[in-house]
PyMOL commands that place a pseudoatom at each C-alpha (Angstrom):
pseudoatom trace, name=CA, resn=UNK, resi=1, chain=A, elem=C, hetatm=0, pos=[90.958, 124.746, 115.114]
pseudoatom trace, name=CA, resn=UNK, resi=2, chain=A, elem=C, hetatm=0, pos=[94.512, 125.369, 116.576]
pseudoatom trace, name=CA, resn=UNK, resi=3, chain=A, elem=C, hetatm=0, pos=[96.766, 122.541, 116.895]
pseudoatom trace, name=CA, resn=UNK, resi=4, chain=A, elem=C, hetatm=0, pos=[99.855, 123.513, 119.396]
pseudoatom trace, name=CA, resn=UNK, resi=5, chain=A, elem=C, hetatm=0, pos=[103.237, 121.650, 118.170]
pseudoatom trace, name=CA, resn=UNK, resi=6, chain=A, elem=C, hetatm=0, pos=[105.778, 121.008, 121.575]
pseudoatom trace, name=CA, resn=UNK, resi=7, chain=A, elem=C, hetatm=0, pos=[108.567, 120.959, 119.734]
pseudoatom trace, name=CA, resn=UNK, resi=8, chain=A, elem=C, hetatm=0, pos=[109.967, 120.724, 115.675]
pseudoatom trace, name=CA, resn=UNK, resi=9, chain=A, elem=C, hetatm=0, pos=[109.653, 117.430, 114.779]
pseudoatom trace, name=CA, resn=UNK, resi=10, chain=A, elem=C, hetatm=0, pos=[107.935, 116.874, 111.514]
pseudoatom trace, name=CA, resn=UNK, resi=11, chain=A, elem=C, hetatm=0, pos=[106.841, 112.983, 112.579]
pseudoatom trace, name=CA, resn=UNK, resi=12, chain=A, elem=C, hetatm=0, pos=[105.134, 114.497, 115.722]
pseudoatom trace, name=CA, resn=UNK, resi=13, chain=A, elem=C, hetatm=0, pos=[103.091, 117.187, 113.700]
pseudoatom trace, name=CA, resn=UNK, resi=14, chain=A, elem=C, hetatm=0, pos=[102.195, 114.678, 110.903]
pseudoatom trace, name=CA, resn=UNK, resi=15, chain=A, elem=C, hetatm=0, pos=[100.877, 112.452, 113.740]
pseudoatom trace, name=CA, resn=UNK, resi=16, chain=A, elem=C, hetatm=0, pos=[99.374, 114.808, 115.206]
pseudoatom trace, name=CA, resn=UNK, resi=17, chain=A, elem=C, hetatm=0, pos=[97.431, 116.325, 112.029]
pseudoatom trace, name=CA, resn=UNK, resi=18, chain=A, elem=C, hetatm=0, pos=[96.095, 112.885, 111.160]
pseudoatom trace, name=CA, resn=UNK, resi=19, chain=A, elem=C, hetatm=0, pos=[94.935, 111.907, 114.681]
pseudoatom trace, name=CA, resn=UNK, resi=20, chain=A, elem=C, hetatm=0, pos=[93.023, 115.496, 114.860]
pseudoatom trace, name=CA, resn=UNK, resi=21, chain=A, elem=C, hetatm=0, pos=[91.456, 115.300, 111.428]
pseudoatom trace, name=CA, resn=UNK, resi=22, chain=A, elem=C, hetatm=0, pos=[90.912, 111.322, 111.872]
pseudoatom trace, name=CA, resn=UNK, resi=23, chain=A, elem=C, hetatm=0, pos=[88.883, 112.250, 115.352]
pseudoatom trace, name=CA, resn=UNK, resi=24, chain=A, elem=C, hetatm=0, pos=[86.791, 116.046, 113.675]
pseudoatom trace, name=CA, resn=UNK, resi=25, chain=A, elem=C, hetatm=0, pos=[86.158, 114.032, 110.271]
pseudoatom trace, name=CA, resn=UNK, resi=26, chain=A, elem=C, hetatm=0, pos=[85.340, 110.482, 112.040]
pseudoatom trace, name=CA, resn=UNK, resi=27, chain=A, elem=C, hetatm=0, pos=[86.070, 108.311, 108.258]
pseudoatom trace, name=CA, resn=UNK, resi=28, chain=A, elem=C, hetatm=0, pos=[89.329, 108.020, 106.715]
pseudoatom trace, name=CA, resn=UNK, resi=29, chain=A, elem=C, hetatm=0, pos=[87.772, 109.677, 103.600]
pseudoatom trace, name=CA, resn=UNK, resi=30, chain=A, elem=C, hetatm=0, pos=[86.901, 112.874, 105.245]
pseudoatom trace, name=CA, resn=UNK, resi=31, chain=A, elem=C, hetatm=0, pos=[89.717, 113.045, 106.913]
pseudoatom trace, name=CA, resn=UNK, resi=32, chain=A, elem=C, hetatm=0, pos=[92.228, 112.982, 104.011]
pseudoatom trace, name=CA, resn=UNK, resi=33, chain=A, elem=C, hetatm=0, pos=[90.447, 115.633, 102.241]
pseudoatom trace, name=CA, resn=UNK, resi=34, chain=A, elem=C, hetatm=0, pos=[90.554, 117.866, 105.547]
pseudoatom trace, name=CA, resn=UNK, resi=35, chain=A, elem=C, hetatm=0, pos=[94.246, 117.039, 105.265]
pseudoatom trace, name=CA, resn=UNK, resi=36, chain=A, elem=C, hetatm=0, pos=[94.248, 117.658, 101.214]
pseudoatom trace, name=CA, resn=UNK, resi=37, chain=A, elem=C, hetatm=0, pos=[95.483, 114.044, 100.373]
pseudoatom trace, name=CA, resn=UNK, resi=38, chain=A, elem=C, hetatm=0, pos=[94.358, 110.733, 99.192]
pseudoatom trace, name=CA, resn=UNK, resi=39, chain=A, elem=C, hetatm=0, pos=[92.859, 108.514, 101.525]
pseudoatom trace, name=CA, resn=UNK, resi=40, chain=A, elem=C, hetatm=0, pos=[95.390, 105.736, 100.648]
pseudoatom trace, name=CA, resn=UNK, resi=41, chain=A, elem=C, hetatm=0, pos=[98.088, 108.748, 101.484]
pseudoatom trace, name=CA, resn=UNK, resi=42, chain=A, elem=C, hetatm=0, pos=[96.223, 108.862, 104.960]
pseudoatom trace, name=CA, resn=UNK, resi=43, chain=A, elem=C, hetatm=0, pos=[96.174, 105.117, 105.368]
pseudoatom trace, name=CA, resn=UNK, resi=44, chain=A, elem=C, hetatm=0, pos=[99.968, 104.953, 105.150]
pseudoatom trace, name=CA, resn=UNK, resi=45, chain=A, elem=C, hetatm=0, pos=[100.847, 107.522, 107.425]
pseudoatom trace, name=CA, resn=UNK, resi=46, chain=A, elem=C, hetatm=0, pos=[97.627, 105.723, 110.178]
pseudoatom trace, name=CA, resn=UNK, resi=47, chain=A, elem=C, hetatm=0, pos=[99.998, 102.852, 109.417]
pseudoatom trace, name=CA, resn=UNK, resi=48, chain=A, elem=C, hetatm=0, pos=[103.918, 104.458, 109.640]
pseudoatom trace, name=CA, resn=UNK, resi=49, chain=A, elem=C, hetatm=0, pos=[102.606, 105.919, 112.467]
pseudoatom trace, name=CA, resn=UNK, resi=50, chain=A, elem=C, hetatm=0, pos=[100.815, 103.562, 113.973]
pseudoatom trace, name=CA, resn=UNK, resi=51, chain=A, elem=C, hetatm=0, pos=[98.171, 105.270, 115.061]
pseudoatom trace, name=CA, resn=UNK, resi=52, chain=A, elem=C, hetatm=0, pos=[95.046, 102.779, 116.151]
pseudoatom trace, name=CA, resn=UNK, resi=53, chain=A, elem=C, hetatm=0, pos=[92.131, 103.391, 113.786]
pseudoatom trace, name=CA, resn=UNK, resi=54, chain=A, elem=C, hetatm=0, pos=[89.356, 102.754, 114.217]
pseudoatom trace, name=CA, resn=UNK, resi=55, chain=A, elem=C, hetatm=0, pos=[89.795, 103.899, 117.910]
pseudoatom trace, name=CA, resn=UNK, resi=56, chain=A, elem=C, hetatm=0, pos=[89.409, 101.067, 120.624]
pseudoatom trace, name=CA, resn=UNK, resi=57, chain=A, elem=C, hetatm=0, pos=[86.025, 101.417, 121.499]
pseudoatom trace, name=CA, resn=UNK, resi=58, chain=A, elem=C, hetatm=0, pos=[84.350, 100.609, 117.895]
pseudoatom trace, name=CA, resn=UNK, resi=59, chain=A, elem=C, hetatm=0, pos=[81.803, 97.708, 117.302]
pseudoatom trace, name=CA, resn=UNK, resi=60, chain=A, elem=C, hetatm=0, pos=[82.973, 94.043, 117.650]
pseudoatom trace, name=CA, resn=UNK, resi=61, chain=A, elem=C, hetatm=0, pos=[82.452, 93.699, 113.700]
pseudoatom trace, name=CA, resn=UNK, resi=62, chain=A, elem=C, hetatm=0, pos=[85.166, 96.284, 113.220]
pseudoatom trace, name=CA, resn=UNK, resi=63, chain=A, elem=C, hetatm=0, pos=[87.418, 94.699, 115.882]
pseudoatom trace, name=CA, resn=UNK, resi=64, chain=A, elem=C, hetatm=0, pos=[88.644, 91.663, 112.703]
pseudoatom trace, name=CA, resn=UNK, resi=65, chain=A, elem=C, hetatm=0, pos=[89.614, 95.044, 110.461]
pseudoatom trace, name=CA, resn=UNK, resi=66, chain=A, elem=C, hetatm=0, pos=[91.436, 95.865, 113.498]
pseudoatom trace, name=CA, resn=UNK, resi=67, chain=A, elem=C, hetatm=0, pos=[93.380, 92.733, 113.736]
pseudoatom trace, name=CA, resn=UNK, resi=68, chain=A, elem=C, hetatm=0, pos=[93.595, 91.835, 110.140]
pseudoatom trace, name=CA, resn=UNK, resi=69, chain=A, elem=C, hetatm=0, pos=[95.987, 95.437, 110.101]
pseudoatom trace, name=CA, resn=UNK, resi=70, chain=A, elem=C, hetatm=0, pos=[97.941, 94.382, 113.745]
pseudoatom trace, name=CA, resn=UNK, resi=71, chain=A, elem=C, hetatm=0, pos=[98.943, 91.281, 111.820]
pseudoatom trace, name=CA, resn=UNK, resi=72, chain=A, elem=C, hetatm=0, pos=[100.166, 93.005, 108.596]
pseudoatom trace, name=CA, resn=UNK, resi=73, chain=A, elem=C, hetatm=0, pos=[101.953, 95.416, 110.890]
pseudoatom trace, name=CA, resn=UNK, resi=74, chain=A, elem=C, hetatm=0, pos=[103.491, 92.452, 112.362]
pseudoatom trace, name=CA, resn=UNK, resi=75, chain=A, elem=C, hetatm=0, pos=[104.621, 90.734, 109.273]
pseudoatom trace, name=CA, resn=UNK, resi=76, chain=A, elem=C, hetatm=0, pos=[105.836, 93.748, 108.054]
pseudoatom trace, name=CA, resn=UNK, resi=77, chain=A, elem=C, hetatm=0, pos=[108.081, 94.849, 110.663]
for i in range(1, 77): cmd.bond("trace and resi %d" % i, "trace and resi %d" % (i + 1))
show_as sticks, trace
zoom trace
């Protein structure tokens, strides 16, 4: 797979990489060792970057793991 970068920021292609390997791999395990890291190394940068995992259309049970992180993102900021 090819990923095209628009332009040289490093935050962009980091987002980037994890959204790509989060969406081939489908877990946050199999995605961090696509990427080579932990998956507690992915879970930060899902979180610094805010990028919504699991995606928006998962199961109603998954939707209070959702919120549960939108609240610590809160409390944190």
């Amino acid at each position: 797979m090819r990923l095209v970068l628009e332009d040289w920021n490093l935050n962009a292609a980091e987002r980037l990489l994890c959204v790509e390997a989060l969406a081939t791999a489908g877990s946050i395990v199999e995605a961090a060792q696509l990427l080579g890291i932990t998956r507690h190394a992915l879970k930060r940068r899902i979180i610094k970057h805010r990028i919504e995992w699991p995606r928006s259309s998962a199961s109603a049970g998954d939707s209070a793991t959702a919120n549960a992180s939108a609240s610590a993102s809160v409390t944190a900021e």
